[in-house]
N, C-alpha and C positions, 0 to 999 in steps of 0.2 A: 649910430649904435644899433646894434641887432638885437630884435624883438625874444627874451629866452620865453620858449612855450613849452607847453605839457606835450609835444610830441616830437620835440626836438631831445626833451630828458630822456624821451620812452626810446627815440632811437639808438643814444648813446645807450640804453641801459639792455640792447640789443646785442652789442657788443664783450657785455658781461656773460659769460660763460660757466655754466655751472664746474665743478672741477670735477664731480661725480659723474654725472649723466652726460656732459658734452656737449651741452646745445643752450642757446641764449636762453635766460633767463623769463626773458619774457615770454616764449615760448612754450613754457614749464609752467606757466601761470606763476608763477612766485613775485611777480611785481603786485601788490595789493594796492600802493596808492603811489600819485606823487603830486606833491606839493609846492607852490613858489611863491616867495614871501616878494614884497615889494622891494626888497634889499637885496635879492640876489640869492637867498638863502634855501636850497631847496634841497625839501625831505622827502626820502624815499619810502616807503615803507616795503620790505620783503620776505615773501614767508618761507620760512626754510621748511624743506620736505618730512624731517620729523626733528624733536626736541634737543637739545646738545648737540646738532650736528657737529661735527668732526672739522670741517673746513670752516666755519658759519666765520671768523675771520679773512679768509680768502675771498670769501662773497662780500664783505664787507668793505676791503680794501679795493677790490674790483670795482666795486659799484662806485666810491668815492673817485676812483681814478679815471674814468671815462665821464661822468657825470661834470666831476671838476675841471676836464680840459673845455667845458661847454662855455664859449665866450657868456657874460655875464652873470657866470656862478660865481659867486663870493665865498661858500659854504657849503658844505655837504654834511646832512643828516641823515644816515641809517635806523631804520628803526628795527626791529629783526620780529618775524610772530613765526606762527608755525601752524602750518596747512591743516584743516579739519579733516575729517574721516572721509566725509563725502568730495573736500578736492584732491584727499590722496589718489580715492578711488577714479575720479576723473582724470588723474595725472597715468595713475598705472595704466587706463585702457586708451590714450593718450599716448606712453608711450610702444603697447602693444600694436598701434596702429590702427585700433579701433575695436582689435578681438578681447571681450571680455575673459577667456580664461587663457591661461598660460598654452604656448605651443609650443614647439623647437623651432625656430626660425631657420637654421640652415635646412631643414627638410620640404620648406615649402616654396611652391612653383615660383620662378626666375630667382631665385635666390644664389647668387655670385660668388660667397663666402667659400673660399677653401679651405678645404676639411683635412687635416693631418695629424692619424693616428701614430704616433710615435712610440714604438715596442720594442724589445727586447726578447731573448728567450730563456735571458734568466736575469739577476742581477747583480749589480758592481759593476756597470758594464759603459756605467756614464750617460744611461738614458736621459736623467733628468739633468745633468749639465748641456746637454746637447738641445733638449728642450728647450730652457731659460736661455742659450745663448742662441738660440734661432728667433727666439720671440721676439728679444730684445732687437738683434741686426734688423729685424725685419720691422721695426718698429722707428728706429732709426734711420733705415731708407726711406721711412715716408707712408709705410703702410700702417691699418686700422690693424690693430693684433687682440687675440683674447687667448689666453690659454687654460685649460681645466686639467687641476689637477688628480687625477682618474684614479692614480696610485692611492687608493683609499688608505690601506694600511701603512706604505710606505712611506706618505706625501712628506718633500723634501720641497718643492717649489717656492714657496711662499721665502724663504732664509734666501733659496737662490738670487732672487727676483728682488729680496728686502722689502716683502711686502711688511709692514707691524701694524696693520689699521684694521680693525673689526668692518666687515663691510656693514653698510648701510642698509636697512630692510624698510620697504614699504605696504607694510601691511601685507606681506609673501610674497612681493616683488625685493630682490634681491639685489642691490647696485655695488660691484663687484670694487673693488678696489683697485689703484692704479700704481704701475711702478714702472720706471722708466718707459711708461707712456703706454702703457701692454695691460691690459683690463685680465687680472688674476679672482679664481676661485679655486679651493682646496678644504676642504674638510680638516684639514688644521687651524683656520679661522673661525673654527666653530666647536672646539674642543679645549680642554687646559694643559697648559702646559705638559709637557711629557706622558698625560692620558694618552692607552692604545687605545686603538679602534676595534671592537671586538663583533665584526657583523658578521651575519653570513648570508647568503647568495640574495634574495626578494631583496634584502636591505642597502645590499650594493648596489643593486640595478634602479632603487629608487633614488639614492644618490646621486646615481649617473644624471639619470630623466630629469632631478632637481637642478643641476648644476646646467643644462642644457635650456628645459625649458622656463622654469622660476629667475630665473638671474637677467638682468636688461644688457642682454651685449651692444644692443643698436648696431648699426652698420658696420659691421667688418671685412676687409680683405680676407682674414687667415684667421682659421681657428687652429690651433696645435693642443694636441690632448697626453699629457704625462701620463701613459696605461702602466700598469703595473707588470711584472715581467711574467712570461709567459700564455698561456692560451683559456685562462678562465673567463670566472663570471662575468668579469668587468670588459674584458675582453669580446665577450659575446654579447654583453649590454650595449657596447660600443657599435657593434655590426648591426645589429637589430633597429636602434637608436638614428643609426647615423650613415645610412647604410650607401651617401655617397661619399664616405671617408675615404679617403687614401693613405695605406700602411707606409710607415718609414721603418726601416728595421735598421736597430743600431746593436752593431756586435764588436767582440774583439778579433784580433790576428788567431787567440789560441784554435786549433782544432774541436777543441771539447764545447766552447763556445760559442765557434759559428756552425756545427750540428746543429746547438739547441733552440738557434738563432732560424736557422733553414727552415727545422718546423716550424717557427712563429708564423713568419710569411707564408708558409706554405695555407696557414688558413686563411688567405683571402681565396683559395679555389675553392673553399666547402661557403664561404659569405659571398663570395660573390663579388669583393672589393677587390681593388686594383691595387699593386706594391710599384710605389712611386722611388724606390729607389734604397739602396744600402749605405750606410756611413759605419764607415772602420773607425773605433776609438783605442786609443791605447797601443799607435801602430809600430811603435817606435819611439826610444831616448835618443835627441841630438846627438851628437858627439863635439867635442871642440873641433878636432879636425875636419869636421863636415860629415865624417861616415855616422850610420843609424846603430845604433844596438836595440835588436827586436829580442826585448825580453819577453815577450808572448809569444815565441815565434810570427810565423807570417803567412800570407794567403790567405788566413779566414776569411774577410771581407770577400775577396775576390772568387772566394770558391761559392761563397752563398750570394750571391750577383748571379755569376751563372748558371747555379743549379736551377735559382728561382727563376732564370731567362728561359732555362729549355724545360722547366716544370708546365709553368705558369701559359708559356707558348708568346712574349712580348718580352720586351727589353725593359731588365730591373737591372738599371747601372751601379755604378760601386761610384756615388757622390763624393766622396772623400776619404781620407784615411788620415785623420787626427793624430799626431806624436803627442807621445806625454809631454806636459808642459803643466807648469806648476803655478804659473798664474792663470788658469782655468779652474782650478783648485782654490785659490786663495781670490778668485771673484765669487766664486758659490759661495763658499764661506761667506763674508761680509755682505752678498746683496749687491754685488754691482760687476754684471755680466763681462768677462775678459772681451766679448766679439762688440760690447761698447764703450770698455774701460775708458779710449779717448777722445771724448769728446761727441762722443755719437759713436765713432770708428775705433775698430777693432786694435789694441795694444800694438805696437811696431813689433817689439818683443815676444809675441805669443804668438807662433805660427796656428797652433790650433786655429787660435780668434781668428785670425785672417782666412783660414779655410772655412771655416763655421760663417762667418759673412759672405763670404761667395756662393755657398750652401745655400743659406737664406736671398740673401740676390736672384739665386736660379728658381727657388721653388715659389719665392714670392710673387713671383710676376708670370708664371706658368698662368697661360689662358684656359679659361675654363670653356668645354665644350656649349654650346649650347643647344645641340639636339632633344628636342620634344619638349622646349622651353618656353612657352607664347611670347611674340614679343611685341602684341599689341598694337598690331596692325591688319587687316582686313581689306580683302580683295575687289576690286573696282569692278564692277559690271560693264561690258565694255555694250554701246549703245549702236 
């Protein structure tokens, strides 16, 4: 019979994962004790990051569950407490990596994270359905996702995505809330119900800055930001803030729209950001017979692809062209993205979703350059 010891429980409770933050437990420091009785019976003791937490049942069930498959547990005791001021603050510079005040992580050297401002140049245009069902596809292939939702005044993400969870705050560290595996923040999580948002320009930019660098993304593949439409504050917050973003411009077929569309992208030549590409929404109603009816008319996409190709002087392709489809509509509604309705994978039924995951497929796995990036390595003297 196998000897149960205190570092056999610690490695099982290695296993336990926080549901917030993402990373074992013990890690986190929130293992505070563990205990084993001569019977089998051992108590854990763990300190949750602050009071009421929100999951303190999913840690709890966790810890019982890996704990209990340990041959010669008979028992599993949780006891729950909750971290002091001083191991918060060792938890927050712990997880900044050791810098004590808050930075933007994607802006600092070798940092991998793909950066995708997603814009419009005006609205209605399905920017932020396009958003939530990029995050989510790309979320469901297998990548780390975060999205911020930028559209201050607008912000619809959170309904999209189904986030309903107040995030978690550690003492002005921010731990962002999860939905369908996609780390969400929005200034709707932080307002009542149906209150607007009445700011104007310093207060938006400090929002931005808040939402980028106070909030714990940890390791992500892909960042996608909900901007709000057209070429303002936020907009310029975003360049300034972030400035190896890469612009997505999502427009319609109409004429009038992909104008106001062409100027958006047109401002990565005054930032200095690169436009990774066009998606056409709204490009087309199926027919039973198989033909389109383009009640928007047609060619927007296509004409602001190339104007921004021969503006710009590089290749801004036309990613997609999205048909209307009604269960795109009726996943935003409820919180559960049509490009992962099934199962992970995008509805059979909703050509959109299957275009929007192939969308997400291509931009998720674009390599990031790594010119002028150290890669921590050093040059041999030859003897």
């Amino acid at each position: 019979m196998s000897l149960l010891t205190e570092d056999a429980v610690r490695e099982a409770l290695a296993r336990v994962i926080d549901p917030e933050l993402r990373r074992p437990i013990t890690d986190l420091g929130m293992v505070d004790s563990v205990e084993i009785s001569a019977d089998g019976v051992v108590t854990v003791g763990v300190l949750l990051t602050v009071a009421g937490c929100p999951l303190r049942d999913t840690i709890t069930a966790d810890t019982s569950k890996e704990v209990g498959a340990l041959e010669g547990v008979t028992d599993v005791r949780v006891n729950l407490g909750v971290m002091t001021d001083e191991q918060r603050a060792e938890l927050r510079t712990r997880l900044r990596g050791g810098a004590a005040e808050p930075v933007i992580p994607f802006t600092q050297p070798g940092n991998l994270t793909r950066v995708y401002a997603v814009t419009s140049g005006k609205g209605g245009v399905g920017k932020s359905s396009v958003t939530a069902n990029l995050a989510a596809a790309m979320a469901a292939q297998g990548l780390s996702v975060g999205v911020v939702d930028a559209d201050i005044y607008g912000f619809s993400i959170p309904r999209m995505l189904g986030v309903n969870q107040v995030p978690t705050q550690l003492d002005g560290m921010i731990v962002p809330p999860l939905a369908h595996e996609v780390k969400v923040i929005s200034i709707g999580m932080f307002v009542e119900d149906k209150q607007p948002v009445v700011w104007r320009g310093p207060m938006l930019h400090r929002a931005v800055q808040q939402f980028l660098s106070d909030v714990f993304w940890g390791d992500l593949d892909v960042l996608l930001l909900d901007l709000p439409p057209g070429t303002g504050d936020v907009t310029i917050s975003v360049a300034q803030l972030l400035p190896e973003a890469e612009i997505l411009v999502v427009t319609t077929p109409q004429t009038a729209a992909a104008e106001v569309a062409e100027r958006t992208g047109l401002i990565a030549s005054q930032t200095h950001q690169k436009v990774v590409g066009v998606i056409e929404n709204m490009s087309y109603l199926p027919q039973p017979d198989g033909s389109h009816l383009e009640i928007f008319g047609s060619g927007g996409g296509q004409a602001v692809s190339q104007s921004l190709t021969s503006t710009l002087g590089y290749d801004v392709p036309l990613l997609a062209q999205l048909p209307l489809d009604i269960r795109l509509r009726e996943g935003s509604d409820v919180g559960v993205p049509a490009a992962i309705a099934r199962g992970g994978a995008p509805a059979a039924d909703s050509p959109a979703a299957v275009k929007l995951a192939a969308v997400a497929r291509k931009l998720g796995h674009r390599a990031r350059g790594l010119s002028g990036m150290s890669l921590g390595i050093s040059p041999v003297t030859a003897r």
